[in-house]
C-alpha positions as CSV (number, residue, x, y, z in Angstrom):
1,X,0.0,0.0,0.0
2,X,1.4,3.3,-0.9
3,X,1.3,6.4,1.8
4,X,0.2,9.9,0.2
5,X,2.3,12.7,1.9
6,X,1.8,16.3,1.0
7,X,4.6,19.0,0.6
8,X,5.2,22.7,0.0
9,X,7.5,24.2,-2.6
10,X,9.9,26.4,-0.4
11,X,12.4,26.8,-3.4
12,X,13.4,26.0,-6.7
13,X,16.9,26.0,-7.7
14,X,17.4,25.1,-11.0
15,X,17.0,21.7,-12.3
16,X,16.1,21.3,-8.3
17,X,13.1,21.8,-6.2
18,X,13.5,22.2,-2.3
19,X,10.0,20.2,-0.8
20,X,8.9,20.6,2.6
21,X,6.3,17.9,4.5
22,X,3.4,19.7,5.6
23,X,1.9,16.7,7.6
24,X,5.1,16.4,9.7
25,X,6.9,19.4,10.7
26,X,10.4,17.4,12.2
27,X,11.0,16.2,8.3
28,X,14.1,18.1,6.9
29,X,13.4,19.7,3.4
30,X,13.6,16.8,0.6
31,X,15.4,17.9,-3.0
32,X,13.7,16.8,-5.6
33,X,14.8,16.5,-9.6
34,X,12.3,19.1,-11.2
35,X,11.6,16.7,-14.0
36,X,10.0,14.8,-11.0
37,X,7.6,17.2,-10.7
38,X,4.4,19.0,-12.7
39,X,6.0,21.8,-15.0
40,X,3.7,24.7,-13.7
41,X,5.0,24.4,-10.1
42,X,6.7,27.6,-8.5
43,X,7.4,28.6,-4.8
44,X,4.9,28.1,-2.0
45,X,2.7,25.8,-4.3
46,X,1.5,22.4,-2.1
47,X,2.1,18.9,-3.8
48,X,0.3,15.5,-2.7
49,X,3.0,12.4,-3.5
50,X,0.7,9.3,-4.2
51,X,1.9,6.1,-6.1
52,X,5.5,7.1,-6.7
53,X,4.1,10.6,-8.9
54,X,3.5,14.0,-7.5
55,X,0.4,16.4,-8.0
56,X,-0.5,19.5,-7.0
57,X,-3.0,19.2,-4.6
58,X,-6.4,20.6,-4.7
């Protein structure tokens, strides 16, 4: 069974994305390959990871 976690764009660097858990506030931020990620994403935008894939959340 795979867990959905949700996360906030706190920067993008590049090819990079910096991700923060917004469910668990202990996490450290989480880089992420931009190409992982929807192309209309920018800072302070929330993403839901479910099934390997992230979104942007509703």
């Amino acid at each position: 069974m795979f867990e959905t976690l949700y996360y906030e764009v706190l920067s993008i660097d590049g090819d990079y994305a910096n991700l923060k858990r917004t469910d668990d506030s202990s996490a450290e931020p989480k880089l992420v390959a931009r190409a992982l990620l929807p192309a209309e994403i920018s800072e302070g935008i929330k993403l839901k990871y479910e099934m390997m894939q992230y979104e942007i959340a509703e």
